[in-house]
C-alpha positions as CSV (number, residue, x, y, z in Angstrom):
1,X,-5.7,29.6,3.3
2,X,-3.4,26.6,2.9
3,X,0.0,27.0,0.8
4,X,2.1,23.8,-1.0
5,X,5.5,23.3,-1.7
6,X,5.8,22.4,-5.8
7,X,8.8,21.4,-7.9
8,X,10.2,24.3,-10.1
9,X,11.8,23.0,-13.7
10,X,15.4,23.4,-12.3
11,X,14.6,20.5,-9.1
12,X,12.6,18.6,-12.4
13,X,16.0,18.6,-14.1
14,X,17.7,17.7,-10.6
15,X,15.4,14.3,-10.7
16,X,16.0,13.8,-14.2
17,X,19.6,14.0,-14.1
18,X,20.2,11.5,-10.8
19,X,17.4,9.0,-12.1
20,X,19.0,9.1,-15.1
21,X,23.1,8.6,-14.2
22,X,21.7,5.8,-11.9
23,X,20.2,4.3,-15.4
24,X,23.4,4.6,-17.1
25,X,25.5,3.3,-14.2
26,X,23.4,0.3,-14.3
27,X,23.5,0.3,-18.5
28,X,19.5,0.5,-18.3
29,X,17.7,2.1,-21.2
30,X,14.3,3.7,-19.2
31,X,12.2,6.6,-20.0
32,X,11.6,9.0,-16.1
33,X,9.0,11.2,-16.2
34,X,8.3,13.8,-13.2
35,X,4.4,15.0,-12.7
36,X,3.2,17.4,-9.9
37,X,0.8,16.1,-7.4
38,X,-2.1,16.0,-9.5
39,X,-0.2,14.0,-12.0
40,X,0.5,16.6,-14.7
41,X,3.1,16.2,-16.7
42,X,6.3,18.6,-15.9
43,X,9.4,16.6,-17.4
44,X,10.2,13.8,-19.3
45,X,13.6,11.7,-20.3
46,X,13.9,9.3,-23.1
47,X,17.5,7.4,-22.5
48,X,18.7,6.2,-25.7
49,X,17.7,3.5,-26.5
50,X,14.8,3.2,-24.9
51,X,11.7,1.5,-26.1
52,X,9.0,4.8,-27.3
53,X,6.2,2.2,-25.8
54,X,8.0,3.4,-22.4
55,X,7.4,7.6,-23.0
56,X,3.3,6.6,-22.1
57,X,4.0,4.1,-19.3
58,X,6.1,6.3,-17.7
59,X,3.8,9.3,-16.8
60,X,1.2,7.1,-16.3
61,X,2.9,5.7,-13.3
62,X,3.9,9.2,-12.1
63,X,0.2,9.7,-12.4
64,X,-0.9,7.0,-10.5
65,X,1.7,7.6,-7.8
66,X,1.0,11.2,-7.6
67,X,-2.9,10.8,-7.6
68,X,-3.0,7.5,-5.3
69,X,-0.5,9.3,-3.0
70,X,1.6,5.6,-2.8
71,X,3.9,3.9,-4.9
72,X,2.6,2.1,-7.6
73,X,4.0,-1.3,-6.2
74,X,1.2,-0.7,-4.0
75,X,-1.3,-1.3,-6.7
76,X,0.1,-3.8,-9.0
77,X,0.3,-6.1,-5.5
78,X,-3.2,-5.5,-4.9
79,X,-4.5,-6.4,-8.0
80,X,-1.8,-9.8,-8.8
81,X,-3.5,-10.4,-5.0
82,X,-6.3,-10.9,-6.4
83,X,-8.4,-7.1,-6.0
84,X,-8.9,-7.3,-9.9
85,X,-11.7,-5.0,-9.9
86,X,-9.1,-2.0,-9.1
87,X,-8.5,-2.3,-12.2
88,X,-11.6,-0.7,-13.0
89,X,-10.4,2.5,-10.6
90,X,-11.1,5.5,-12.9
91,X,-8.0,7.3,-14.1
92,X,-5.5,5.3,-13.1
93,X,-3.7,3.9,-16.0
94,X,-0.1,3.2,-14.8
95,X,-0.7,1.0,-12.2
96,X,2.8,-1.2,-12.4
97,X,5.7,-1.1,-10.5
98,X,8.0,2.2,-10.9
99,X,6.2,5.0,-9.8
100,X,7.2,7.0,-6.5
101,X,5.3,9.8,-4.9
102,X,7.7,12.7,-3.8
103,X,7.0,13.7,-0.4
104,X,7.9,16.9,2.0
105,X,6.8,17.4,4.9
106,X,4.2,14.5,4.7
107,X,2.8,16.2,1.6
108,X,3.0,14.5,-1.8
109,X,4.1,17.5,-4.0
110,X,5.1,15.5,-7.1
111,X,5.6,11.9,-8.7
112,X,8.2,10.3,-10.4
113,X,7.6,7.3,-12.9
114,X,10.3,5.0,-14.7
115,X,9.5,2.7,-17.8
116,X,12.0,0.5,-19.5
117,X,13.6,-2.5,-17.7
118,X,12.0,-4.7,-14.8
119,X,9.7,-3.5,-12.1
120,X,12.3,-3.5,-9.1
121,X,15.0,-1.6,-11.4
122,X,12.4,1.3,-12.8
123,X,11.6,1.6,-8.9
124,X,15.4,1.5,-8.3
125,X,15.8,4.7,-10.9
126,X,13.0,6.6,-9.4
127,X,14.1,6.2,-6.0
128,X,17.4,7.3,-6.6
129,X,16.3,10.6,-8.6
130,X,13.8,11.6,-5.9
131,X,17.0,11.1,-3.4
132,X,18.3,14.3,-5.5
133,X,15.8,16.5,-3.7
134,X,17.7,15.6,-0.2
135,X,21.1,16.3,-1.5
């Protein structure tokens, strides 16, 4: 039988709190949510501020990173390249810049999604609340 490592709420929080002082450092109002690898919801963040539109983009990214097992970059370069019929690819929803897979071990175990100011700086946010695992 095969075993996974998963995030527990307190390495969640751990996420959530450096994705969200790199937000403030930078003075960027974002919403981060954190999903497992199958792209359920386990934490979400609101910055003040924030626009609500940016508490359902958010997860969705997470989703899509968690479920396509690649940053979302990945998939909005595809489809501005011209591959518009991935946007037809079932369940994906969040397929913009901003989500990050979390990877251990060569395993994605979780996903990490940021929603609020532009594509490179929601990536920026995720990136540096996923470097919170290493640390």
């Amino acid at each position: 039988m095969q075993q996974k490592t998963v995030l527990d709420l307190n390495q969640a929080n751990r996420i959530l709190d450096a994705a969200q002082r790199e937000a403030e450092a930078n003075g960027w109002a974002v919403t981060i949510a954190v999903t497992d690898d199958g792209g359920h919801l386990l934490a979400l963040r609101r910055l003040d501020g924030c626009a609500p539109m940016a508490c359902y983009v958010a997860p969705e990214k997470a989703r899509s990173a968690a479920l396509g097992r690649r940053e979302t970059q990945a998939f909005e370069d595809m489809i501005n390249g011209g591959r518009t019929a991935f946007l037809s690819a079932p369940v994906l929803q969040g397929m913009l810049t901003g989500g990050i897979p979390v990877v251990h071990e060569g395993q994605v175990i979780a996903a990490v999604g940021v929603s609020g100011v532009k594509p490179e700086q929601d990536a920026q946010v995720a990136r540096a609340g996923i470097a919170a695992m290493s640390g």
